[in-house]
Backbone as CSV, one residue per row, in Angstrom:
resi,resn,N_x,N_y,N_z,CA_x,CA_y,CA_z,C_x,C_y,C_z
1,UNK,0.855,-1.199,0.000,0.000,0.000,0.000,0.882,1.237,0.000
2,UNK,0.522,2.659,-0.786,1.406,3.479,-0.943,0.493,4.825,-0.667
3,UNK,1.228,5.593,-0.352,0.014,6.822,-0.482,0.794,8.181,-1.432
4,UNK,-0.162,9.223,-1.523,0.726,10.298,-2.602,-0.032,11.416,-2.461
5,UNK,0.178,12.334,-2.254,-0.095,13.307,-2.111,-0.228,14.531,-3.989
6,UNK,-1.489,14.240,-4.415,-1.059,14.722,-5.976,-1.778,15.999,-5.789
7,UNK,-0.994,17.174,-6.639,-1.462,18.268,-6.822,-2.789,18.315,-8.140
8,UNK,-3.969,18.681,-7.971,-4.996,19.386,-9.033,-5.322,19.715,-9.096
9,UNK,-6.626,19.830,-10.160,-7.167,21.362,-10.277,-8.068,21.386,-9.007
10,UNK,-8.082,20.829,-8.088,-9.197,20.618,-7.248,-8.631,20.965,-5.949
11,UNK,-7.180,21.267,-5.827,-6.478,21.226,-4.466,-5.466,19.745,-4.410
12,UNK,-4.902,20.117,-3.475,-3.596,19.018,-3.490,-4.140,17.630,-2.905
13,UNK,-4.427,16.608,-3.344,-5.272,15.220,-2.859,-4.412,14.049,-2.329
14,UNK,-5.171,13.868,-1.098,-4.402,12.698,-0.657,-5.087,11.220,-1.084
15,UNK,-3.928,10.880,-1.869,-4.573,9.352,-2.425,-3.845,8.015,-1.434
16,UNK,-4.517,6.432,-1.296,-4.227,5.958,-0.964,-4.212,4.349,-2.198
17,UNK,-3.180,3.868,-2.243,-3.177,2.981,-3.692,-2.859,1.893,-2.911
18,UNK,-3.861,0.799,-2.925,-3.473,-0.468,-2.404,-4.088,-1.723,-3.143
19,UNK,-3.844,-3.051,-2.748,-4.274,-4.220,-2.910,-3.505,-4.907,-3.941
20,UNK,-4.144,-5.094,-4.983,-3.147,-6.103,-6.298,-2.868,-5.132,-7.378
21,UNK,-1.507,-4.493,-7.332,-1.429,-3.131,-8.125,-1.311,-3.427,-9.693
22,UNK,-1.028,-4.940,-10.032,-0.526,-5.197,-11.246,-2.158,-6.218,-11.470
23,UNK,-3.584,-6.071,-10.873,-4.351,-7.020,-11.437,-4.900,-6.770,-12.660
24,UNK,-5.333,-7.672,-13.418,-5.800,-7.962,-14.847,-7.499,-6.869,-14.922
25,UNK,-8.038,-7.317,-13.522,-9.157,-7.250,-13.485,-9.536,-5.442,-13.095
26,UNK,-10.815,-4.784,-13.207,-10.749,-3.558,-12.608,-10.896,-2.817,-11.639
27,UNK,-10.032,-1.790,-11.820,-9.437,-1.629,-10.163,-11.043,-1.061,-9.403
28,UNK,-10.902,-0.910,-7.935,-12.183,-0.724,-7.185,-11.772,0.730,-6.697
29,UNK,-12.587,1.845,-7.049,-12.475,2.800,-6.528,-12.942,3.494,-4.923
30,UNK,-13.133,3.716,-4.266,-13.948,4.124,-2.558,-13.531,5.378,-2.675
31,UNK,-15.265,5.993,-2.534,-15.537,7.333,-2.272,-16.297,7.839,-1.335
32,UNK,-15.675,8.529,-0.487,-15.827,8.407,1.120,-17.193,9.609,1.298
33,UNK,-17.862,9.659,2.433,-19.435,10.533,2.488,-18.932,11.751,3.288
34,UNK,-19.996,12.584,3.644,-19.782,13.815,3.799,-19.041,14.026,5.198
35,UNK,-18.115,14.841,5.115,-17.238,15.571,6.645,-16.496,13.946,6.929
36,UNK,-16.166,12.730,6.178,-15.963,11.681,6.528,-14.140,11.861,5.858
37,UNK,-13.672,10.737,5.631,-11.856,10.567,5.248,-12.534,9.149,4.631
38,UNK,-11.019,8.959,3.979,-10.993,7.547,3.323,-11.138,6.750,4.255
39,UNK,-10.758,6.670,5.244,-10.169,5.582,6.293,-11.357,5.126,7.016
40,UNK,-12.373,5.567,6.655,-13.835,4.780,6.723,-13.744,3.264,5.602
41,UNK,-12.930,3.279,5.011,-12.565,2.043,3.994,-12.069,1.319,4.640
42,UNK,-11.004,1.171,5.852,-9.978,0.185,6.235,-10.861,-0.696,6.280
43,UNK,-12.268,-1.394,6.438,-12.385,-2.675,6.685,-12.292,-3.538,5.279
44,UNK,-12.628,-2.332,4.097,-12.501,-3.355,2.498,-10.909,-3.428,2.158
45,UNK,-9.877,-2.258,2.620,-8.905,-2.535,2.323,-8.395,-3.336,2.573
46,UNK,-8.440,-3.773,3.903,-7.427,-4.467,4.923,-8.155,-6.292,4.598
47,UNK,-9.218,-6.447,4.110,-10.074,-7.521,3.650,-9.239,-8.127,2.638
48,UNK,-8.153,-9.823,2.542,-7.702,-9.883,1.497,-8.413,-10.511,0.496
49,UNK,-9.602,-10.621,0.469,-9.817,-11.424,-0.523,-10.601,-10.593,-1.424
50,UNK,-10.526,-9.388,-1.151,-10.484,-8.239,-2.726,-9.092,-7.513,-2.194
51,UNK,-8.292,-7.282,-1.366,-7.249,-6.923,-1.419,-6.212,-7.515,-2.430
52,UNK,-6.286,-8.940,-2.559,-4.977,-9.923,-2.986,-5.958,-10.045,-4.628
53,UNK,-7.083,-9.359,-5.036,-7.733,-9.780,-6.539,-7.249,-7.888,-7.150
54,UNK,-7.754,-6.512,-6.643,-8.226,-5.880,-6.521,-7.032,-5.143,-6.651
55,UNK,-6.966,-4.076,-7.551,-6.143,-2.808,-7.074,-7.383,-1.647,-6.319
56,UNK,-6.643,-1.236,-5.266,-7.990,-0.814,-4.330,-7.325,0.922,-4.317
57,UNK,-7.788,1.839,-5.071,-7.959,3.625,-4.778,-9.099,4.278,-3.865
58,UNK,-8.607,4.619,-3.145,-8.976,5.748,-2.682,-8.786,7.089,-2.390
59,UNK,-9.478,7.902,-1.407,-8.667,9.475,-1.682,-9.744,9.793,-0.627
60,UNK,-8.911,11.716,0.181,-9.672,12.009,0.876,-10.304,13.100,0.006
61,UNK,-11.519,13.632,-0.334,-12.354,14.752,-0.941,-11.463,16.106,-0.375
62,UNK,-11.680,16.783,-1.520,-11.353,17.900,-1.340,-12.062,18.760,0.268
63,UNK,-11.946,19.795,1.187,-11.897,20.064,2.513,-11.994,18.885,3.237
64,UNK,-11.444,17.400,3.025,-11.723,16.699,4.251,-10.463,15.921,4.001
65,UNK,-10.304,15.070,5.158,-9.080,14.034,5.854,-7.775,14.969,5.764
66,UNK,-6.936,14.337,4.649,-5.464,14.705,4.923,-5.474,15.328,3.389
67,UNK,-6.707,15.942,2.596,-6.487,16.559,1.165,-6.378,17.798,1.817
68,UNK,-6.128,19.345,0.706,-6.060,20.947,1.020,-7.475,20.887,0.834
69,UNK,-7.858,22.441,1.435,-8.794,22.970,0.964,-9.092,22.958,-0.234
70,UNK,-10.309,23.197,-1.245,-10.616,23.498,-2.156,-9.961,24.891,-2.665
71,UNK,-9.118,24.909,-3.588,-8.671,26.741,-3.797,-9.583,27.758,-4.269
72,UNK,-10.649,26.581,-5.041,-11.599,27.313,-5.556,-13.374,26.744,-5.089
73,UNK,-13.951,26.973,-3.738,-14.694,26.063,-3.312,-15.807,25.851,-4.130
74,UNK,-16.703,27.077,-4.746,-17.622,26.702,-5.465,-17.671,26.161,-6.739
75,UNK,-16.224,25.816,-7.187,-16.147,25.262,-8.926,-15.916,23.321,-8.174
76,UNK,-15.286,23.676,-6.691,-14.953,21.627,-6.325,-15.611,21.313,-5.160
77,UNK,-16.486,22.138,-4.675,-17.549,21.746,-3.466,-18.952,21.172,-4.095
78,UNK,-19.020,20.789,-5.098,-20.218,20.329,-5.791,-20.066,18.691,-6.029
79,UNK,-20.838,18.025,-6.531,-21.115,16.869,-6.761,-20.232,16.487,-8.242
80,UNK,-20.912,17.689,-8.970,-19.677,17.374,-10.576,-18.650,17.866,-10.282
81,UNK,-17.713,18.737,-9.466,-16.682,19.238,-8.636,-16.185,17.596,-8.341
82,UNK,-16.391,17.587,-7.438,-15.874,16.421,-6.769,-16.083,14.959,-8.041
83,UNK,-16.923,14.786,-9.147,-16.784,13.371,-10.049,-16.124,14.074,-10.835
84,UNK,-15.178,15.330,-11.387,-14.330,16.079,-11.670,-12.459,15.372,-11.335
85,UNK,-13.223,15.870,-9.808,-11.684,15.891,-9.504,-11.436,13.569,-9.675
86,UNK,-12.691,13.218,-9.238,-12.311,11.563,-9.502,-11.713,11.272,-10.855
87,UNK,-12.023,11.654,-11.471,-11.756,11.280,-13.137,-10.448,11.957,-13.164
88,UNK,-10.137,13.269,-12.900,-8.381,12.960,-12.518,-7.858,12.276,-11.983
89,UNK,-7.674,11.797,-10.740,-7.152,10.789,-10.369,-7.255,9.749,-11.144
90,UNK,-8.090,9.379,-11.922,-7.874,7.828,-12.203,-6.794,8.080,-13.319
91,UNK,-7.394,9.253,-14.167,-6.301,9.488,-15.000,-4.715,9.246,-14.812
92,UNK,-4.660,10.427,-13.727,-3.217,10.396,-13.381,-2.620,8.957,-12.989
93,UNK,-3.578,8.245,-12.327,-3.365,6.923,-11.888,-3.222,5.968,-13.316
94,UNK,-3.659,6.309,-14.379,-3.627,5.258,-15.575,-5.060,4.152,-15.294
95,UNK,-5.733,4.262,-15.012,-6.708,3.464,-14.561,-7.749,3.312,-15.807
96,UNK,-8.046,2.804,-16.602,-8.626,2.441,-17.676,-10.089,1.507,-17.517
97,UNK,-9.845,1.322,-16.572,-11.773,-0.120,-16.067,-11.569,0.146,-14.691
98,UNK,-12.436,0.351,-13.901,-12.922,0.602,-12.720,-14.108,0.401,-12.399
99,UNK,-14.230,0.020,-10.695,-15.640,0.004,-10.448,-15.541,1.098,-9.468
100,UNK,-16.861,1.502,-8.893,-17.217,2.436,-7.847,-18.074,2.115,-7.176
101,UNK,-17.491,2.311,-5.643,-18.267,2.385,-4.720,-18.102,2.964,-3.710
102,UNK,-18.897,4.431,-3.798,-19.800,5.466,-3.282,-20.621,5.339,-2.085
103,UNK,-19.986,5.511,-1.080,-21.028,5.887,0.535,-21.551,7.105,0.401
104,UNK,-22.905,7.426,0.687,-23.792,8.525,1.077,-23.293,10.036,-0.005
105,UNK,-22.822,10.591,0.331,-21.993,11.764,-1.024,-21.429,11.018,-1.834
106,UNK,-20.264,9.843,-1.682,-19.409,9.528,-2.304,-20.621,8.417,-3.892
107,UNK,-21.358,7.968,-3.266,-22.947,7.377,-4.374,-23.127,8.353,-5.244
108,UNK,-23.252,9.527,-4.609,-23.734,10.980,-5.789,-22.650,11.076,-6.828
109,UNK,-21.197,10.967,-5.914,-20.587,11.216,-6.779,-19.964,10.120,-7.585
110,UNK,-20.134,9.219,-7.847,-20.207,7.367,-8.426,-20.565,8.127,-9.558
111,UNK,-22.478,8.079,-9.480,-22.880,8.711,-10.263,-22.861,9.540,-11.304
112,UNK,-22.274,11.017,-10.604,-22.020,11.647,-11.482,-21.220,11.881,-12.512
113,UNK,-19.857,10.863,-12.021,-18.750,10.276,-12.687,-19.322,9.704,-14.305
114,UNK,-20.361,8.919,-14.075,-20.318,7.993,-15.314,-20.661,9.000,-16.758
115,UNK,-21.395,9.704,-16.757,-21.616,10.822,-17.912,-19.809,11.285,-18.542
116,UNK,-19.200,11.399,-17.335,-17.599,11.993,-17.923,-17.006,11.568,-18.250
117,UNK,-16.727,10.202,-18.364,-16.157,8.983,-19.151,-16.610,8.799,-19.958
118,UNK,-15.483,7.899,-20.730,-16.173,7.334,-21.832,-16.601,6.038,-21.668
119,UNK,-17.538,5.378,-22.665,-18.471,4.046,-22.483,-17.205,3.116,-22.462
120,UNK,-17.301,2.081,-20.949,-16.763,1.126,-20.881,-15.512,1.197,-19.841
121,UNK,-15.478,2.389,-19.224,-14.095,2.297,-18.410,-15.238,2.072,-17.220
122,UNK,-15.847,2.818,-16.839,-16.829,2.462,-15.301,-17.812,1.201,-15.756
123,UNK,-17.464,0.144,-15.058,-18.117,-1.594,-15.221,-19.386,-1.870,-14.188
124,UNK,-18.627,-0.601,-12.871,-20.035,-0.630,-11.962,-19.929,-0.018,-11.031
125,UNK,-21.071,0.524,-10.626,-20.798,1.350,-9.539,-21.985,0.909,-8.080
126,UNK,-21.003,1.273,-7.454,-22.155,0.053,-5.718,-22.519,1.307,-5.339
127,UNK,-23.532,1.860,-4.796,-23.811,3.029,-4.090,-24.611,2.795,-2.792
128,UNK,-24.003,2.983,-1.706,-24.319,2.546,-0.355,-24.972,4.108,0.347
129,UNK,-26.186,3.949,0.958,-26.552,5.217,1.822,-26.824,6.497,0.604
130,UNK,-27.276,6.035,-0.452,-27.173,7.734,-1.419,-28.658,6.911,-1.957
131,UNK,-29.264,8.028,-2.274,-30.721,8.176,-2.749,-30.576,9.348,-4.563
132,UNK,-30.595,8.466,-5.385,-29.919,9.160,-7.128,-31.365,10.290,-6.580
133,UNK,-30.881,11.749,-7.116,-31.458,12.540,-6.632,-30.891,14.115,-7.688
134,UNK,-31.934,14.992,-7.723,-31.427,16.473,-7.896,-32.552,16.839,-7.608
135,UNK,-32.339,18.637,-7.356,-33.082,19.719,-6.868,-33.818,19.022,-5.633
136,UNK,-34.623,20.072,-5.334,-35.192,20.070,-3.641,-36.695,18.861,-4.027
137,UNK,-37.145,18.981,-4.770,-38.628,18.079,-4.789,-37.814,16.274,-4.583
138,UNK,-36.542,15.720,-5.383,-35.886,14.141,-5.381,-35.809,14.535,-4.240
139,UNK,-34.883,15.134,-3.487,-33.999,15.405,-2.408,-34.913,15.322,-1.714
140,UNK,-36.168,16.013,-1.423,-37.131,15.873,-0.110,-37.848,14.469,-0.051
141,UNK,-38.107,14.187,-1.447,-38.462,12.252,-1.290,-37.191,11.270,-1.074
142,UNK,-35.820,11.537,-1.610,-34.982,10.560,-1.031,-34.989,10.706,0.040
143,UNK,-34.788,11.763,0.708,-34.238,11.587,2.125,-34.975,12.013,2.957
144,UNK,-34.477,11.582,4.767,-35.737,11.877,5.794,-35.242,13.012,6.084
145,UNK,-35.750,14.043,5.592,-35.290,15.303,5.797,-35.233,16.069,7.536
146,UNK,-36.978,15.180,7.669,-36.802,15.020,9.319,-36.159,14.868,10.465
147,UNK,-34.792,13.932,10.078,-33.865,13.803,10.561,-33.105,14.974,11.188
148,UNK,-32.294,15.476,11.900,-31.550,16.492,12.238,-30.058,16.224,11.808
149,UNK,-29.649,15.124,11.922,-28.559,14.864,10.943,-28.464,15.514,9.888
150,UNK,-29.653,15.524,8.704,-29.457,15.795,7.232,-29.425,17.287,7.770
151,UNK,-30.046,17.893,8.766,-29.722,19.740,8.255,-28.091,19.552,8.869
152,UNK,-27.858,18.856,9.281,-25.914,18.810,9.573,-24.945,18.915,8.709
153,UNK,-25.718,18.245,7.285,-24.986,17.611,6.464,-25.201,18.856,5.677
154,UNK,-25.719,20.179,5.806,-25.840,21.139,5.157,-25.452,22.242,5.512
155,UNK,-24.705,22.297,6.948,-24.489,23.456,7.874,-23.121,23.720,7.888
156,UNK,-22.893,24.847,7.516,-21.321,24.922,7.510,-20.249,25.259,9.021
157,UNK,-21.038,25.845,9.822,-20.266,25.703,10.740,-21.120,25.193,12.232
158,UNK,-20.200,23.906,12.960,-20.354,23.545,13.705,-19.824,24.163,14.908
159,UNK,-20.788,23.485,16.303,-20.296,23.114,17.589,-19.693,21.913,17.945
160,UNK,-19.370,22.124,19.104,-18.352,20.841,19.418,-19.808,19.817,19.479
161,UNK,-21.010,19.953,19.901,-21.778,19.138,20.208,-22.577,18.597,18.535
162,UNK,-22.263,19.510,17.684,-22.297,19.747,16.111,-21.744,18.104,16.090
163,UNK,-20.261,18.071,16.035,-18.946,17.254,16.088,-19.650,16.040,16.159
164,UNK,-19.758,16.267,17.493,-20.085,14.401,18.374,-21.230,14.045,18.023
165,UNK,-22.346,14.489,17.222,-23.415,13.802,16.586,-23.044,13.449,15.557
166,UNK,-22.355,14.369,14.679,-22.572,14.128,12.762,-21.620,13.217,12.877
167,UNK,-20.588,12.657,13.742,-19.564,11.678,13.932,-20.072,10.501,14.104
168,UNK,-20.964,10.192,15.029,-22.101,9.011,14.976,-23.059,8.662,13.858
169,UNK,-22.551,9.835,13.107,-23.941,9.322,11.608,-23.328,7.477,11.107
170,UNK,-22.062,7.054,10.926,-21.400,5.786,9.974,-22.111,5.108,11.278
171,UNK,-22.634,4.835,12.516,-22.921,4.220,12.828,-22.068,3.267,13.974
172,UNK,-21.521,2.342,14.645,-20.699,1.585,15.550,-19.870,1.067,14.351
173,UNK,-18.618,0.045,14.896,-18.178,0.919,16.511,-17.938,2.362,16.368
174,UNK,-17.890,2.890,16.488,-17.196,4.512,16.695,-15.586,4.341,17.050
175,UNK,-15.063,5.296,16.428,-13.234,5.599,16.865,-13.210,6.904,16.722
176,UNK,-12.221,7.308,17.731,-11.760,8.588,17.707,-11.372,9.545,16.748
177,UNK,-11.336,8.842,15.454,-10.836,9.354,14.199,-11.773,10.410,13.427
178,UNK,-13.233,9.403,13.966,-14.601,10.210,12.959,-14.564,11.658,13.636
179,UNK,-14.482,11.528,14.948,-14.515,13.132,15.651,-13.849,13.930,14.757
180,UNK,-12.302,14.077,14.529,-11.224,14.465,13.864,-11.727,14.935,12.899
181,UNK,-12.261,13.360,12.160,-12.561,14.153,10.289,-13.703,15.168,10.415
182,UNK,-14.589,14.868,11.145,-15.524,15.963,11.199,-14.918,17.617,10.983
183,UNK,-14.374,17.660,12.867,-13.835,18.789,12.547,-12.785,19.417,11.750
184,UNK,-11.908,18.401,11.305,-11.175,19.149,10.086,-12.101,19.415,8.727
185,UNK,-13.557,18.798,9.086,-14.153,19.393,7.347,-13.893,20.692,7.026
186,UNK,-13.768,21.620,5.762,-13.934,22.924,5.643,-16.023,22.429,5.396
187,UNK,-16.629,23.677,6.798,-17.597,23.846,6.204,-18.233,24.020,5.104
188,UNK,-17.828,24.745,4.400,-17.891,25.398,2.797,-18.485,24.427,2.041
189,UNK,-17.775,22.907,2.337,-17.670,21.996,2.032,-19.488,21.384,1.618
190,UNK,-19.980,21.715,3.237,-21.142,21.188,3.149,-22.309,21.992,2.659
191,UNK,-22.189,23.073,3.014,-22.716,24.205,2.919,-23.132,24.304,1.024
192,UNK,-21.874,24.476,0.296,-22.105,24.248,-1.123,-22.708,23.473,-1.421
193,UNK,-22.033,22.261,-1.451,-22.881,20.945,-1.955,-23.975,20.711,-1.763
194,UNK,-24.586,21.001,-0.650,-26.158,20.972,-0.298,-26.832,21.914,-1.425
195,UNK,-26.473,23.233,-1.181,-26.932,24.303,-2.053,-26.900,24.158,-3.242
196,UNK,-26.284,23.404,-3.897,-25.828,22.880,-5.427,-27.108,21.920,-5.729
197,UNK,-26.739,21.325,-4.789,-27.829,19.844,-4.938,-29.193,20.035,-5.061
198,UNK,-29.899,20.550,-3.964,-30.936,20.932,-3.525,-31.355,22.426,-4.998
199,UNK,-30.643,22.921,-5.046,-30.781,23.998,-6.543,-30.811,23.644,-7.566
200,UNK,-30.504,22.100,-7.658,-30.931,21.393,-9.356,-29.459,21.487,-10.295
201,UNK,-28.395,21.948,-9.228,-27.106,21.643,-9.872,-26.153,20.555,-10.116
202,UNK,-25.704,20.353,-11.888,-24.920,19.089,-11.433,-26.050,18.497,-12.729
203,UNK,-25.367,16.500,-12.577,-26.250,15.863,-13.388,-27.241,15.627,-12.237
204,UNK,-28.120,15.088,-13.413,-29.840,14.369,-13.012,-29.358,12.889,-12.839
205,UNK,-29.005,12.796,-11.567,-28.785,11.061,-11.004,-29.554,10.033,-11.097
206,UNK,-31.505,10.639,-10.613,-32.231,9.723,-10.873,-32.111,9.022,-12.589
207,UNK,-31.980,10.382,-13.517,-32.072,10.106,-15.317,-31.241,9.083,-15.457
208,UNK,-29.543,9.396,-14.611,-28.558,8.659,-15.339,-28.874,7.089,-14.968
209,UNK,-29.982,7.106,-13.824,-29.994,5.309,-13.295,-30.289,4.785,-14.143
210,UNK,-31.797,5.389,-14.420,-32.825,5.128,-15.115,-32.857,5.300,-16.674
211,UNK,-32.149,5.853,-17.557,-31.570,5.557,-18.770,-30.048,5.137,-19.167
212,UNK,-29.106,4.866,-18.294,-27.470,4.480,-18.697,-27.629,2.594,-18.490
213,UNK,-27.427,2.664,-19.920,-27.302,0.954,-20.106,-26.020,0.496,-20.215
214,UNK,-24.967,1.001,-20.350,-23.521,0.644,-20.601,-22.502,0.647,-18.629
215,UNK,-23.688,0.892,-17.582,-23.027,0.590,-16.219,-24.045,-0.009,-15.442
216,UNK,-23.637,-1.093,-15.205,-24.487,-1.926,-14.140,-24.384,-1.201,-12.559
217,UNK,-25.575,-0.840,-12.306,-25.676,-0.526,-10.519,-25.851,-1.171,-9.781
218,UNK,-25.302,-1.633,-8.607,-25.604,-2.094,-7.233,-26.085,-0.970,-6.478
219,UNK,-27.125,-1.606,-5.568,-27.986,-0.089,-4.412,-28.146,-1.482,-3.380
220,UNK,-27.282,-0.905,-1.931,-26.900,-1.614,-1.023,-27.250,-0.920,0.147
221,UNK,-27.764,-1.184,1.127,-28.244,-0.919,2.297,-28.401,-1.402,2.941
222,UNK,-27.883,-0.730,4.633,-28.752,-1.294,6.036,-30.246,-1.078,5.686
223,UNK,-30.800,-2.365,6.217,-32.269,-2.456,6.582,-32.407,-1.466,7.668
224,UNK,-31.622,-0.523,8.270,-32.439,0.211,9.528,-31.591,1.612,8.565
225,UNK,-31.514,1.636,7.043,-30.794,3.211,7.087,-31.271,3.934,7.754
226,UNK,-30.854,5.184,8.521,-31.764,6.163,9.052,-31.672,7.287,8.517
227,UNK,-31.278,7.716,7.256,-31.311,8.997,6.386,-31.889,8.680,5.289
228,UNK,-31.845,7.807,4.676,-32.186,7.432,3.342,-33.793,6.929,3.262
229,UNK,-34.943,7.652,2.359,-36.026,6.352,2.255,-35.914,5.748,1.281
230,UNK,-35.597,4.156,1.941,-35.339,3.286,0.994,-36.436,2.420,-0.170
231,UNK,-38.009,2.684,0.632,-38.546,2.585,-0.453,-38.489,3.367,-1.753
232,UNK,-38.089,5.127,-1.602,-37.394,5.664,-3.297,-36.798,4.897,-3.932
233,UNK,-35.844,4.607,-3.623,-34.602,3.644,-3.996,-35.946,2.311,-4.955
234,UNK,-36.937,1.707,-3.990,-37.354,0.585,-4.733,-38.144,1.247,-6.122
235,UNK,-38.804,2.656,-5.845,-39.597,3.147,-6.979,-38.753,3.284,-8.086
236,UNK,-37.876,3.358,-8.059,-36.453,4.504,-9.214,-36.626,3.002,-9.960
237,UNK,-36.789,3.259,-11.560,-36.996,2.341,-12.548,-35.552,2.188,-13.143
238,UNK,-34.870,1.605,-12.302,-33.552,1.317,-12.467,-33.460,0.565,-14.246
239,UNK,-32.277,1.178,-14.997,-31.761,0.545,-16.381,-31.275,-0.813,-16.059
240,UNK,-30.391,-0.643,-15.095,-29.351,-1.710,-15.113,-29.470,-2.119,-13.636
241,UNK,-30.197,-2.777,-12.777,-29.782,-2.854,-11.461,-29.523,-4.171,-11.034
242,UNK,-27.944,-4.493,-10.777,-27.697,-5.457,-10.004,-28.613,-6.592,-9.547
243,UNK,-28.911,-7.814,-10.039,-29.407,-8.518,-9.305,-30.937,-8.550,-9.231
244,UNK,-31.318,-7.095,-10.026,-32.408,-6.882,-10.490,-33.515,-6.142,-9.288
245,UNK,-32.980,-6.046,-7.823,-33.648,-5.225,-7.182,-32.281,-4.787,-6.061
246,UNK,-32.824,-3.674,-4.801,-32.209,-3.079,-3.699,-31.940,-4.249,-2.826
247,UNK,-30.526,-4.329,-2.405,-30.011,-4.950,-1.356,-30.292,-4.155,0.207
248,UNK,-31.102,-4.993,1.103,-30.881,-4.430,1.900,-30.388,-5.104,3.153
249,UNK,-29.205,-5.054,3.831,-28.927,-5.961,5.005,-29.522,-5.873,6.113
250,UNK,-30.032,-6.742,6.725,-30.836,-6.394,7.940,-30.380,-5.783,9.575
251,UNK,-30.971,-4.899,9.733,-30.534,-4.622,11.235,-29.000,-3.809,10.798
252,UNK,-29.108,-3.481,9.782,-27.755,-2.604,9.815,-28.056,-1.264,9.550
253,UNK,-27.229,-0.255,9.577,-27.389,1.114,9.583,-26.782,1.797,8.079
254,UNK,-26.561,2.983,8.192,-25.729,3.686,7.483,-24.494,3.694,6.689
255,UNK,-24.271,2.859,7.064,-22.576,2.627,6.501,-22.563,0.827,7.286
256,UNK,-23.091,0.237,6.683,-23.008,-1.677,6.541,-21.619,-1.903,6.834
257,UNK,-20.685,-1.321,5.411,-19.145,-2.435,5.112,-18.535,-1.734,6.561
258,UNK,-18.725,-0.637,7.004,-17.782,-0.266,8.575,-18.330,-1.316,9.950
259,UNK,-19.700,-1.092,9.702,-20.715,-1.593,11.202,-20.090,-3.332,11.200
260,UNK,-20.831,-3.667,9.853,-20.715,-5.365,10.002,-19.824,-5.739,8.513
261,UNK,-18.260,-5.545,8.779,-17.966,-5.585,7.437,-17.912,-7.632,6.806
262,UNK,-18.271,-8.554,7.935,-18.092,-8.994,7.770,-19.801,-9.661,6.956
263,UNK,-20.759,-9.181,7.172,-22.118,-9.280,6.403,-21.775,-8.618,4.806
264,UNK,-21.134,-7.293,5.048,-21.181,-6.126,3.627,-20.164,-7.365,2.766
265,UNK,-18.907,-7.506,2.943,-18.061,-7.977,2.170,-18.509,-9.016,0.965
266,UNK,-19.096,-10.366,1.273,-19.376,-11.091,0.153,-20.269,-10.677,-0.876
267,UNK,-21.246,-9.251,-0.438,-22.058,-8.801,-1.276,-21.183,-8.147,-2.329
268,UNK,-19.872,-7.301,-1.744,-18.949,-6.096,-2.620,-18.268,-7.459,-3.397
269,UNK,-17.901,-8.615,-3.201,-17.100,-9.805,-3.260,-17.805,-10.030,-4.732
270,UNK,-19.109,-10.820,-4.663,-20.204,-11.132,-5.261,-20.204,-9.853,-6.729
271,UNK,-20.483,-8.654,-6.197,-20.811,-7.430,-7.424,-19.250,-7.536,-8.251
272,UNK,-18.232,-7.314,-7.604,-16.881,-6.951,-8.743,-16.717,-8.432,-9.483
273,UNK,-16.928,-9.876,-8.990,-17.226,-10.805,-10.020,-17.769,-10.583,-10.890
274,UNK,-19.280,-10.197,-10.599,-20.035,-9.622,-12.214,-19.079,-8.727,-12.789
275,UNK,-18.572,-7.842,-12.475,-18.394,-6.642,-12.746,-16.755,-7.468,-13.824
276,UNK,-16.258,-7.857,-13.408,-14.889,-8.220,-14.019,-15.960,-8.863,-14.970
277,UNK,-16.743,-9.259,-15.704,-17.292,-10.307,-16.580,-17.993,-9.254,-18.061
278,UNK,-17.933,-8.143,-17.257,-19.074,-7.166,-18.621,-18.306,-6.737,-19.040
C-alpha cells in the first residue's frame, strides 16, 4: 500500500493505492461521504480477498481528511466538482476499467462520474446510503429530511456538540478518528454541496440510473438506514440494477461495510465478479 499526495485542479489530494497493483481485473475505486476521510474504507482494504484480486484507490475529498482545501470552493464543493476531480485521479493513476463504490456523497458522486467517461471504463458502480437525486422536490423524497442529521450535512459551521453527533452518523463501533474528520471538514464543504444539490445543480442522477445501459448498478443498504427512504430507492426504474432489485442488510445502519464488514463484504465480493465479466 502506498500513499501520494497529488497536486490538481481541485487542491492538493491525498490518495491511498493499495491491494493487487498489477491485477488484470478492474481496479475498485472508494468514495468516502460527507465531513468523513478515506479511512472509513480500512475494513474493504485491509479484507484480502479483494485486497490480494483488486487494485484498491482511494482518496480524501477535497476540505476533508489529509487533502487541502478546495482553492476554488464553489467550482470543487459540488457533486460534478468532486466526479471532476475523480476522473483525474484515475487518470493520473492510468486506470482504464474501474468500479465504484460510493457511501452517502461519495454514491452521488459514483454517479455523477459515469456521464464523464467514456463508455466502458466504469463496469459498476455500488452506491451505499445515497438516494440518485437532484433539486429540492428528489432530495425531499430521497431523504428523511426530518432527521436532524441531514440539516448537519448542510451546515457549515459547527459546535463541538455539532462534532459528536454528525460523527455518529457511519454508525458503531465509533473511533476517535470520525470526531477528527468531522472537525477538520472545511464547512464550505457542506454548505455548497447541499446548495448545489438541492438547486438542481450538477447531473440528473435519478435520469442517469434510469436511462445508462452501458453501467451496471448495485444499491446496497442497512435495513435500519436512518437517512435514506429506501422505499425511493425501490420506486427509481432502475436501467441496469444489479441482481435486479435493492439490497438491503438487515438490522444494519448507514454505513453496513464499517458496522458489520463482515455481512457487507461477500455482497462487494459477489458485485466486482459480475463486474470483471461485462
Amino acid at each position: 500500500m502506498s500513499t501520494l499526495n497529488l497536486p490538481t485542479s481541485h487542491g492538493l489530494i491525498h490518495i491511498t493505492d493499495a491491494g493487487a497493483l498489477s491485477a488484470p481485473s478492474p481496479a475498485l475505486l472508494l468514495i468516502h461521504g460527507n465531513s468523513s476521510c478515506s479511512r472509513i474504507f480500512t475494513p474493504i482494504i485491509s479484507n484480502p480477498n479483494i485486497a490480494n484480486h483488486y487494485r484498491i484507490i482511494t482518496f480524501d475529498l477535497p476540505g476533508h481528511g489529509s487533502s487541502s482545501d478546495a482553492p476554488d470552493p464553489p467550482k470543487t464543493y459540488t457533486m460534478h466538482g468532486y466526479a471532476d476531480l475523480a476522473v483525474e485521479v484515475l487518470a493520473h493513476l492510468s486506470i482504464s476499467k474501474v468500479v465504484v463504490l460510493g457511501w452517502s456523497l461519495g454514491g452521488h458522486i459514483g454517479i455523477s462520474m459515469i456521464p464523464l467517461l467514456p463508455t466502458g471504463v466504469i463496469k459498476g458502480v455500488m452506491i451505499v446510503g445515497t438516494p440518485p437525486a437532484l433539486g429540492k422536490e428528489q432530495t425531499s423524497a430521497g431523504f428523511k429530511d426530518k432527521d436532524a442529521h441531514m440539516g448537519l450535512a448542510a451546515q457549515e459551521t459547527f459546535s463541538a456538540q455539532n462534532i459528536v453527533d454528525f460523527s455518529r452518523g457511519a454508525g458503531p463501533p465509533f473511533e476517535d478518528w470520525m470526531e477528527h474528520a468531522v472537525a477538520r471538514t472545511d464547512g464550505r464543504a457542506r454548505r455548497i454541496m447541499w446548495e448545489a444539490f438541492a438547486g438542481g445543480e450538477g447531473v440528473d442522477q435519478r435520469k442517469v440510473v434510469e436511462e445508462e445501459e452501458g453501467v451496471c448498478i448495485a444499491v446496497v443498504n442497512g435495513g435500519a438506514e436512518p437517512f435514506v427512504e429506501l422505499d425511493y430507492l425501490d420506486d427509481i426504474k432502475w436501467k441496469r440494477l444489479w441482481g435486479g432489485k435493492c439490497v438491503r442488510l438487515e438490522g444494519l445502519g448507514h454505513a453496513p461495510f464499517w458496522e458489520k464488514p463482515e455481512v457487507f463484504a461477500p455482497v462487494l465480493e459477489s458485485f466486482l465478479k459480475d463486474c470483471e465479466s461485462m
